[in-house]
C-alpha positions in Angstrom: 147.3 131.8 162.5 144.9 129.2 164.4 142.5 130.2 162.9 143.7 129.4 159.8 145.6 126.2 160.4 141.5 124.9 162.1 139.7 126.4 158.6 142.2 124.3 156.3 142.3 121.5 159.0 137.8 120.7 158.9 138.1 121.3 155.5 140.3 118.2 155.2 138.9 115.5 157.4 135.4 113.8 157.9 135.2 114.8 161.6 135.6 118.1 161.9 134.4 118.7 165.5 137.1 116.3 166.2 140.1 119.0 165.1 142.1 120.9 167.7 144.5 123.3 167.2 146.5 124.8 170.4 148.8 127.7 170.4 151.4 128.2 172.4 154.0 130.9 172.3 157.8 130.7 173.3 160.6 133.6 172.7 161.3 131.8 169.0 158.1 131.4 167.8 154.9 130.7 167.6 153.8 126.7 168.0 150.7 125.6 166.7 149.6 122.0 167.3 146.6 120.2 166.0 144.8 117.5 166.7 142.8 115.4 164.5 140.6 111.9 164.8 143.0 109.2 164.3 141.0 108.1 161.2 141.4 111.6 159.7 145.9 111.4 160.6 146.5 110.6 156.8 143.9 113.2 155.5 146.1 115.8 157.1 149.3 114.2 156.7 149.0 113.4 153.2 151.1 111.3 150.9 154.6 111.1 151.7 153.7 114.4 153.7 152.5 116.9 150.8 149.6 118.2 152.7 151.2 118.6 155.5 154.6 120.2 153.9 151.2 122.4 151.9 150.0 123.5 155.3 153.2 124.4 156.4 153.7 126.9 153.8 150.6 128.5 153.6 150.4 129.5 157.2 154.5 130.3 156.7 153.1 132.4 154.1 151.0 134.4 156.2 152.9 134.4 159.3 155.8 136.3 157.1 153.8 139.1 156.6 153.6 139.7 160.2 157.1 139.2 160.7 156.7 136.3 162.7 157.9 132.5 162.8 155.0 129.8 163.1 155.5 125.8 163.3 153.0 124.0 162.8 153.2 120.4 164.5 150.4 117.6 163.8 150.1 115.6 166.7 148.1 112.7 167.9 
């Protein structure tokens, strides 16, 4: 799922070295939080959220077929 969430993420922004995803893993689920350039916060985020909500699902997508639960938080 990192992997996923960093290959959508660089494809986004204008910095890609800049993006950072971390994955951390409670009894729940599985969090993943990434990290981009400031500059690059509304490529990822989107308008009114779309590409973020977009994000969401596709990695909730492929999370389901593992049976798991992923979040996907972007953070600064």
């Amino acid at each position: 799922m990192k992997e996923l969430v960093e290959v959508i993420a660089k494809s986004l922004v204008d910095y890609p070295d800049e993006v950072n995803v971390t994955e951390t893993e409670n009894e729940k689920a599985i969090v993943l939080e990434l990290r981009v350039a400031q500059s690059d916060m509304g490529k990822v985020i989107g308008k009114q959220g779309r590409i973020a909500k977009a994000i969401r699902s596709v990695v909730k997508a492929a999370a389901s077929k593992e049976d798991k639960k992923v979040i996907v938080e972007i953070v600064q």
